[in-house]
C-alpha positions in Angstrom: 0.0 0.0 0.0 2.9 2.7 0.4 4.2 1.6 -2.5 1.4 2.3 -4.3 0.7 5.4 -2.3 4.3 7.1 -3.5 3.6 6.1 -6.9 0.1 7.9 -7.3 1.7 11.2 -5.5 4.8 10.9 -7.8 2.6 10.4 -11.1 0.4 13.5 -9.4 4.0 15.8 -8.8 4.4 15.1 -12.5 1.0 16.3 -13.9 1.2 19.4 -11.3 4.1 20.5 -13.0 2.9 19.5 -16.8 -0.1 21.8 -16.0 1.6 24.8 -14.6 4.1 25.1 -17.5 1.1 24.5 -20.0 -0.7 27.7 -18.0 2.5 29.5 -18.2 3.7 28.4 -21.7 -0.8 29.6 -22.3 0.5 33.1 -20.9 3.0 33.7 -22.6 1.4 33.6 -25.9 -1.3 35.3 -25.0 0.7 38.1 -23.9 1.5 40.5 -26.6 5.3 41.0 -27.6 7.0 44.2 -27.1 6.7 46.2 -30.4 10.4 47.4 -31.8 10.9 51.3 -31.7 9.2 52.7 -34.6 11.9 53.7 -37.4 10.0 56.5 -38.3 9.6 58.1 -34.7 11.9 61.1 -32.9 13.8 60.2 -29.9 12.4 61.8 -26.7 12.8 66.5 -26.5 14.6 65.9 -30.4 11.8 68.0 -31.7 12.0 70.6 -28.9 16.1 70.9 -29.5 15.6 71.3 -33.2 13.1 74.0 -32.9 15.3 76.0 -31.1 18.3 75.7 -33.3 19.7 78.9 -35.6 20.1 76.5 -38.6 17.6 74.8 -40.8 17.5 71.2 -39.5 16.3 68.2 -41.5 15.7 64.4 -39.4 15.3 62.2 -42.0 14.7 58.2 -41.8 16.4 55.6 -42.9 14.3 55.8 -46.0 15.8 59.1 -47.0 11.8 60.6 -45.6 11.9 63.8 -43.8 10.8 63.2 -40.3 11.0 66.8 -39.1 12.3 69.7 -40.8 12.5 73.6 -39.7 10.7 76.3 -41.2 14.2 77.7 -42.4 14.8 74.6 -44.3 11.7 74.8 -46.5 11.8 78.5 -46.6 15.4 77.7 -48.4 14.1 74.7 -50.6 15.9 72.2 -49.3 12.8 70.1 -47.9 9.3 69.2 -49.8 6.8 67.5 -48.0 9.0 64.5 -46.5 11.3 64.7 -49.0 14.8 65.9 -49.1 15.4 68.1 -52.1 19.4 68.3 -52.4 21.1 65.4 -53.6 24.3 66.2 -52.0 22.5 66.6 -48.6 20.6 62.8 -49.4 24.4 61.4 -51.0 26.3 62.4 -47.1 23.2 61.2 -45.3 23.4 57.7 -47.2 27.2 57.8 -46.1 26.7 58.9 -42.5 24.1 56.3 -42.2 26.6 53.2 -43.8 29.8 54.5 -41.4 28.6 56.6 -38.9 30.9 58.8 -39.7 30.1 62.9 -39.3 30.6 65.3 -42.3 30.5 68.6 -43.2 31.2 70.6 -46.4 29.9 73.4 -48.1 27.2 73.3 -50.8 25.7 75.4 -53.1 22.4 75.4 -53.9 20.4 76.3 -57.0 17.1 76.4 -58.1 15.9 77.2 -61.1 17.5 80.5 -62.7 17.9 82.1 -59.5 21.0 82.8 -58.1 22.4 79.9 -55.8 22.7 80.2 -52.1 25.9 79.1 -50.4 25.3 76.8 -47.1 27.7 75.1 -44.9 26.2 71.7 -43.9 27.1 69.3 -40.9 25.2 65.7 -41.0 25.6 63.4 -38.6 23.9 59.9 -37.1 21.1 60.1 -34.3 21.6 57.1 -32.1 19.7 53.9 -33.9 17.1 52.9 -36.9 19.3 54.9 -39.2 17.5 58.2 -38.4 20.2 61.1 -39.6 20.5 65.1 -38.6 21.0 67.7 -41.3 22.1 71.1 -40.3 22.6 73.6 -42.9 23.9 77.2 -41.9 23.1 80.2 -44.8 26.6 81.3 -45.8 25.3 83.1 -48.5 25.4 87.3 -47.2 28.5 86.2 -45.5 30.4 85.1 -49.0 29.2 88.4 -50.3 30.4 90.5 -47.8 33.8 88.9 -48.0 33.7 89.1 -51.9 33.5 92.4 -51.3 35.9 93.3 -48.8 38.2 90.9 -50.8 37.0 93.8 -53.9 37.5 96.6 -51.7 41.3 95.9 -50.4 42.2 94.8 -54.4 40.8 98.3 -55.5 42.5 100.4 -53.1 45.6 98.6 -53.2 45.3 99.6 -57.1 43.9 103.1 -56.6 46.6 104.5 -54.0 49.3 102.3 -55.9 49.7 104.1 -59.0 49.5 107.5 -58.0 52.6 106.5 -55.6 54.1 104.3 -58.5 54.3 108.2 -60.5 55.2 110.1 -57.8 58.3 107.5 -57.2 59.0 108.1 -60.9 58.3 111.5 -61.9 61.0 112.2 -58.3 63.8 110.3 -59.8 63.0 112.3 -63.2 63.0 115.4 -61.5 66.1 114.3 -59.7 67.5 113.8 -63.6 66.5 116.7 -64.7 68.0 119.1 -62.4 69.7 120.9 -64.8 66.5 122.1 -66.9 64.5 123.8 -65.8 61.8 124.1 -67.9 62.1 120.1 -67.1 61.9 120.3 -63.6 58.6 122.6 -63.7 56.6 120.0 -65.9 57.5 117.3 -63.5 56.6 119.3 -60.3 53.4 120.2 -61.7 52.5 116.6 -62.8 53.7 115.5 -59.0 51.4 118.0 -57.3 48.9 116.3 -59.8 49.1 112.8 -58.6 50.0 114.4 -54.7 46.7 115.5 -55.3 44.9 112.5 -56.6 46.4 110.5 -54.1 45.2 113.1 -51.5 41.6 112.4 -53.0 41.5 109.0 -52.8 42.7 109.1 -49.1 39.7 111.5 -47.8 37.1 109.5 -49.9 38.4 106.6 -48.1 37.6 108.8 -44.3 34.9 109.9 -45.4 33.4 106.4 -46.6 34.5 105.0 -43.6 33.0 107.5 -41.4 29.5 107.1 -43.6 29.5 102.9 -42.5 29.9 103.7 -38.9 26.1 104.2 -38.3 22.5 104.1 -40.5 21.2 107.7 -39.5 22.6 110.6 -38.8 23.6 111.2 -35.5 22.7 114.6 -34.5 20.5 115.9 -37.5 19.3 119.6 -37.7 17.5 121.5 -39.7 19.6 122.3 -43.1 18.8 124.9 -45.7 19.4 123.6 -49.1 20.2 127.0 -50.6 23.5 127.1 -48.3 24.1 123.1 -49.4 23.7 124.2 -53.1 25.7 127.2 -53.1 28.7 125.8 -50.8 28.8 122.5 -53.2 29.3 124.6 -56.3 31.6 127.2 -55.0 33.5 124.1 -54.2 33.0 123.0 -57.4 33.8 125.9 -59.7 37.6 125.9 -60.2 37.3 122.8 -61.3 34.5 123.7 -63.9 36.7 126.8 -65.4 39.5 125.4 -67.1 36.3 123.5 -69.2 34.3 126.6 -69.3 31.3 124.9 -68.4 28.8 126.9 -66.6 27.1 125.8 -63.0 23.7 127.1 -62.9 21.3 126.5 -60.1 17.3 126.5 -60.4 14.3 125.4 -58.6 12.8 126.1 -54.9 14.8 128.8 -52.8 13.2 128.4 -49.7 13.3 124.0 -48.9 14.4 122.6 -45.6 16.2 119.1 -44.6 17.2 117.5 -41.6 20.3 116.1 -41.6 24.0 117.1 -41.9 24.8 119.8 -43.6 28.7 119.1 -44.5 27.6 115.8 -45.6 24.9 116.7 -48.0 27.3 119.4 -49.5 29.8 116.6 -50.3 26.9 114.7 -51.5 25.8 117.1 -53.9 29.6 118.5 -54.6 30.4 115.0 -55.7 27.3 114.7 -57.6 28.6 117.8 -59.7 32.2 116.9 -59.9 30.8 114.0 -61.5 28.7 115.7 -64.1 31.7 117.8 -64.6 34.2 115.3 -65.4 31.6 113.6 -68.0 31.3 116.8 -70.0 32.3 118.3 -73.1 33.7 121.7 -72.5 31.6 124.8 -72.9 28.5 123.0 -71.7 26.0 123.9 -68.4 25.6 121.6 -65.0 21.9 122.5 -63.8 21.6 121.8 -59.7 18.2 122.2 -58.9 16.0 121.9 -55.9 12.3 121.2 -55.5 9.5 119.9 -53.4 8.4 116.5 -54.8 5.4 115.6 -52.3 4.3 117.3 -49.1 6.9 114.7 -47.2 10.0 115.1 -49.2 12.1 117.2 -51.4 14.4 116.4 -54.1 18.3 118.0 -55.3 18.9 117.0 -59.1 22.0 117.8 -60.6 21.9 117.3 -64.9 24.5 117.4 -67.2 25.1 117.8 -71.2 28.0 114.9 -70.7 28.2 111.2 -72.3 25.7 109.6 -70.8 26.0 106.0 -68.7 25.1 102.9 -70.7 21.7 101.4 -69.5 23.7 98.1 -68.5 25.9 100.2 -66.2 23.0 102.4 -64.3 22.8 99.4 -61.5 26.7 99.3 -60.6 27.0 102.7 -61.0 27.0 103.5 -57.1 29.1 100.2 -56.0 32.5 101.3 -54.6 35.2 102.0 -57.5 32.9 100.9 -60.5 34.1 103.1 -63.5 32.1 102.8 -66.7 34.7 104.0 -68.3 38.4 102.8 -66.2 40.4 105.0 -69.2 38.4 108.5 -69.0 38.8 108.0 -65.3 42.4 107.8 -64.8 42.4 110.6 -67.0 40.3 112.5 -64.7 41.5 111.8 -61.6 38.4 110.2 -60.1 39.1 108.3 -57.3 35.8 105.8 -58.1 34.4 106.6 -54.3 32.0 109.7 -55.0 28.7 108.0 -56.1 29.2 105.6 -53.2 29.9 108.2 -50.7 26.6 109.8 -52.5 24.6 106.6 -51.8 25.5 106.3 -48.3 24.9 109.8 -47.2 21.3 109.9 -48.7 21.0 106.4 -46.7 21.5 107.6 -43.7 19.5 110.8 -44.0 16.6 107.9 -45.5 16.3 109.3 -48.5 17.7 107.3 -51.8 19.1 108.8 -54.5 18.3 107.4 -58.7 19.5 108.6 -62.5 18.1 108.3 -65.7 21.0 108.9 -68.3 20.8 108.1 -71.9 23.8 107.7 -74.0 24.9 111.2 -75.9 22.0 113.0 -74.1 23.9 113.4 -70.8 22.5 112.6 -67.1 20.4 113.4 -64.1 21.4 112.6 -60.6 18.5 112.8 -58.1 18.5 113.0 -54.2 15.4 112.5 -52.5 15.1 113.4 -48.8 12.6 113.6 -46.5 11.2 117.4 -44.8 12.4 118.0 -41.7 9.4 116.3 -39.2 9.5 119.1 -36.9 9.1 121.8 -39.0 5.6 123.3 -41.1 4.9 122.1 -44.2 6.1 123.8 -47.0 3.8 126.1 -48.6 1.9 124.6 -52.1 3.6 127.6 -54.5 4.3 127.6 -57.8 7.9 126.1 -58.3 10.1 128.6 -59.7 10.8 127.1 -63.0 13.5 129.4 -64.1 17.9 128.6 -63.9 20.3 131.2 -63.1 23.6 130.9 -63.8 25.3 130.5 -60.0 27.0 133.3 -58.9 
């Protein structure tokens, strides 16, 4: 009987056991499997970091699909919908993706006819799944500015180099020479020439300098134009003579500005040593003044010259553009007064425009706004009549 009694507990041990891995083996498979981490989800405060970032950033999947991008990055064209729209940018992902490797490099991008933008682009791995981060900084105003100061140092290297390169010269000639003197005064008068170009180039180089230091005017007042008028061609006139052209002056006599008076004279005195250089002799450089609307008046300065090509008109106020290089250097012109121009009607916010016509000559005009404090200019009849300046 105890024999028999072990055996039925043993056999009952056994099915005990049977059953409770049969339940547990029954649990198991009706318990659902833990899914795998989604490919096409962001890891936990990604999207908060990315919103906050200065550059456009693109997350894209291992399928090449745009996760997330930033408003930036659309706004630039690199992203469409989910889809990446460079194929350099999709080319480095594919490689970042196979190595893990980071890489940056600078890109251009183009699209269409307009002109490219230039972006400086770092892509690099985010953890698993194959997800990758594209960052893609604008470099585009920051190659321009250097294109230009890379313009700007090449030009007045040239511009103060030649007038140096003949004063060098025309001293050893002189020093050759000493013994005529007929010699010796054709020199020194072609030295106080270029002593004199040189000196140019040097104050329209302070004076441009001084014009990028700020947008406005600093400590504006009330200007009468008459006194700018007047002032810039007195300034102007010994230079006028040996041409015999004649400075006349028309318009408004009574118009106000606020601004700076020295720096709208050297506006408008550039203006006509401009008009001067680019005239035949024995012709007439009109500076007139009038009010254009009840907010703003308007300086014009026309001449009988040459004329500017229509394909020049838009350079014509970038520093040291010369439509003609050879009339130039014969002139003296240092390539600086039609910049210097631009900037001082900037920063008195006005803006300043020509119409010219090839043979027919040219008309400079300065717009700036009335002086806010002071009463409207009265609606009178503009006085249409020019007067040779006195």
């Amino acid at each position: 009987m105890e024999v028999v009694a072990g055996l039925a507990g043993a056999v009952g041990l056994v099915t005990g056991l049977v059953a409770g891995l049969a339940v547990r083996a029954s649990e198991r498979a009706q318990r659902p499997v833990d899914a795998p981490t989604p490919l096409s989800s962001l890891p936990s405060g990604v999207a908060s970091v990315l919103s906050v970032l200065p550059s456009s950033a693109v997350v894209i999947d291992g399928d090449d699909r745009v996760l997330r991008a930033s408003s930036a990055a659309r706004a630039f064209g690199l992203v469409s919908g989910d889809r990446l729209l460079v194929d350099e940018l999709i080319a480095m992902a594919r490689l970042v993706r196979r190595d893990g490797e980071i890489r940056e490099e600078e890109i251009e991008v183009v699209h269409g006819r307009r002109e490219g933008r230039w972006f400086s682009v770092r892509v690099a791995p985010m953890g698993s799944h194959g997800l990758v981060l594209v960052l893609a900084e604008d470099l585009t105003e920051f190659r321009r500015v250097e294109a230009v100061r890379r313009d700007f140092v090449a030009n007045v290297s040239h511009e103060l180099k030649t007038p140096v390169g003949a004063l060098s010269l025309l001293s050893e000639t002189v020093e050759d020479a000493a013994d005529d003197p007929e010699a010796v005064r054709r020199f020194a008068k072609r030295m106080q020439h270029e002593s004199a170009r040189l000196t140019n180039v040097i104050q329209d180089l302070i004076t441009l300098t001084r014009l990028q230091g700020g947008e406005i005017v600093e400590r504006p007042r009330t200007v009468n134009l008459d006194d700018v008028i007047h002032e810039a061609v007195d300034r102007c006139r010994l230079k006028a003579e040996p041409k015999e052209i004649t400075l006349a002056i028309g318009g408004r006599d009574d118009l106000l500005a606020y601004g700076d008076e020295e720096l709208l004279t050297t506006a408008v005195r550039n203006l006509i040593d401009n008009a001067i250089a680019y005239s035949p002799e024995r012709t007439r450089v009109v500076v007139c003044t009038r009010l254009a609307d009840e907010n703003h008046v308007e300086i014009s300065v026309t001449d009988q010259g040459i004329g500017i090509p229509e394909a020049d008109l838009e350079r014509i106020f970038e520093r040291f553009y010369r439509v003609d290089p050879a009339r130039s250097r014969q002139t003296g012109g240092t390539g600086l007064g039609l910049a210097i121009v631009k900037h001082v009607t900037t920063r008195h916010r006005g803006d300043v425009n020509v119409w010219s016509k090839e043979g027919s000559g040219s008309t400079f005009t300065i717009r700036l706004p009335l002086p806010s404090t002071s009463a409207p200019a009265k609606e009178t009849p503009e006085q249409d009549t020019v007067r040779e300046a006195p």
